[in-house]
N, C-alpha and C positions, 0 to 999 in steps of 0.2 A: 839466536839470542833468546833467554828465556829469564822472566822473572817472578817474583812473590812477593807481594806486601803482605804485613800484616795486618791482622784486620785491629779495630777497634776494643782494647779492653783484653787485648791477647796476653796471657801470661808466659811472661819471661822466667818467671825463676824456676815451672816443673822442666827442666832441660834432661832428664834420667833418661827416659824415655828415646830422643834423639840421641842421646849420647850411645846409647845401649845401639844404636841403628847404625854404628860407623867402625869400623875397621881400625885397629890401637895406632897404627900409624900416624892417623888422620889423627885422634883423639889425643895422644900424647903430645901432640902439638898448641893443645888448645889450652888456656889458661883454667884454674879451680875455682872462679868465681862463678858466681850463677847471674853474671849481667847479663845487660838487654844488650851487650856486643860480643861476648861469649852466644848468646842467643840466636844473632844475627849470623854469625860465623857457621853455627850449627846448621840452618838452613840453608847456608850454601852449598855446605856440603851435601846435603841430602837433596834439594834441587841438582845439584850435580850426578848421585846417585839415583836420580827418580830418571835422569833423561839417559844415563849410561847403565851400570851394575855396579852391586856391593864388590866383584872382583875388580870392577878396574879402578876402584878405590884406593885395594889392596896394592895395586901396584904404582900408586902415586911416592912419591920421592921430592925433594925440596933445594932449588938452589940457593948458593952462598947467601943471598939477599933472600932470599926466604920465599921467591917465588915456586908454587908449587908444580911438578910436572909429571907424568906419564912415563915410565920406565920405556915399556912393551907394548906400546901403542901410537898409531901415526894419528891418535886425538889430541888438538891443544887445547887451551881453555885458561879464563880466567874471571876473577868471582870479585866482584865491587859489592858492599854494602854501607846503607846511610838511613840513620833515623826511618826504622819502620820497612825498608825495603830493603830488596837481596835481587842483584843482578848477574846472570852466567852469560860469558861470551864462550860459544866453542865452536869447532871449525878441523878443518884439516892441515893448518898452516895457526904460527904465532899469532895468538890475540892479546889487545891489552882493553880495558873497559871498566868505565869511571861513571859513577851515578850519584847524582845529589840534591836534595832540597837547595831551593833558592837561598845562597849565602850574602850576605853582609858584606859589603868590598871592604880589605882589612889592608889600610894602605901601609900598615909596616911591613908588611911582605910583597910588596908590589918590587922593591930592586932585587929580592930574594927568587923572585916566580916568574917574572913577566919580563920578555923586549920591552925595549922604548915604547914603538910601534903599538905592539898591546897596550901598555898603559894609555897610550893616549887614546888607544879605540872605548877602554873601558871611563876615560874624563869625558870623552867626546860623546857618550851616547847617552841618550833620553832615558833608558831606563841602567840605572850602573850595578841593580844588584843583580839582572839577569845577564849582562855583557859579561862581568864579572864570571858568575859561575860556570859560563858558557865555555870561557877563554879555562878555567881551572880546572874541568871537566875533561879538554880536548886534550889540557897538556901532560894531567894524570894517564891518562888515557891510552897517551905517547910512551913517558916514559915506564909503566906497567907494562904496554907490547914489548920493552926492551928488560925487562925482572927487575927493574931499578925504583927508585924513589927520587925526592928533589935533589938528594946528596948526586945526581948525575950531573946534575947542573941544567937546571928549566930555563936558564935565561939565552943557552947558547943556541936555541932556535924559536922560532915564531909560530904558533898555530892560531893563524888568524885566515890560514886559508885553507881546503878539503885536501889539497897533494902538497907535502911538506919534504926537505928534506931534513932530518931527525939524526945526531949520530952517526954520519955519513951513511944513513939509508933513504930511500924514498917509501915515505910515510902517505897511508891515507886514511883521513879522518871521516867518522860519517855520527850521524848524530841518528840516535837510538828515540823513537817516541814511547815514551813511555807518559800516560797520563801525571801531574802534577809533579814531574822529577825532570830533571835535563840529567842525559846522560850520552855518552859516546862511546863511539868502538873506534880501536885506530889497526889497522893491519898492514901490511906489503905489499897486498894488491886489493886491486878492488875486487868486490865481494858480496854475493846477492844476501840484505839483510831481510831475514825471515823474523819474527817476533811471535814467543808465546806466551800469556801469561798463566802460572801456575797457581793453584789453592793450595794456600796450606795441609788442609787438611788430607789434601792427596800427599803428602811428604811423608805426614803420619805413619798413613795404609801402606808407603810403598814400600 
């Protein structure tokens, strides 16, 4: 695992720079605004190229749902970013991994995202905005290991516990420390999580 915040006061809109650092594959896919999630996007990419090469960039390719993958290579990998930070999971087997500032429990989505079970875990506890993002975290998390979004359907299983089964597979959840973000990795098997954090300014240079 490996990620980047940004620092304080970081500009979003010079992106020429990183754009010019990526491979037309990767960059044709990215939208012509100069946002801070065009921005975000950008350093994932290049954290992903700082920890691999510009070539194996080149040979990324995109399923139907838009998840990205490796042509010619037994690396997987997947890229979460949220307000200010960028998170890479990669590995040698499917990853999926979900990172986020503490959110606001948004009970119009609770029959849309959550079991029964969950909801009740996120009424029943003491603190509801961190149960909350905990529980939305684990389950993005799930269905990104599998290239999908909620259109898979979040409510047909539970991740309120670390071994899940997910989609008729068995799922394992682990939760990622990253200072001031809750975030998680979910994989197939279990799996020794290593953590690094990146400086921007090394994404620059590399």
């Amino acid at each position: 695992m490996y990620y980047a915040i940004l620092p304080d006061g970081f500009d979003s809109i010079d992106q020429k720079e990183l754009l010019n650092g990526l491979p037309e594959n990767i960059t044709s896919r990215l939208s012509d605004n100069n946002s801070i999630k065009r921005m975000l996007s950008l350093i994932g990419w290049h954290l992903l190229k700082n920890v691999t090469s510009f070539n194996f960039l080149k040979t990324i390719d995109f399923e139907e749902k838009g998840k990205p993958f490796s042509q010619n290579s037994d690396l997987y990998f997947n890229i979460s970013n949220t307000k200010n930070i960028v998170a890479l999971a990669i590995g040698s087997e499917r990853v999926g991994v979900d990172v986020e500032k503490l959110r606001e429990p948004r009970e119009i989505i609770y029959q849309r995202v959550f079991t029964e079970s969950e909801i009740q875990s996120i009424e029943d506890a003491n603190d509801k905005v961190s149960q909350f993002t905990q529980l939305w975290t684990r389950k993005e998390s799930v269905v990104k290991l599998f290239g999908g979004g909620i259109s898979m359907g979040l409510t047909t299983f539970s991740a309120l516990e670390d071994c899940i089964k997910a989609f008729n597979s068995k799922v394992i959840i682990q939760k990622v420390p990253i200072p001031n973000y809750i975030c998680h990795l979910s994989t197939y098997r279990n799996v020794k999580l290593e953590i690094e954090a990146i400086d921007i300014p090394d994404l620059f240079s590399s």
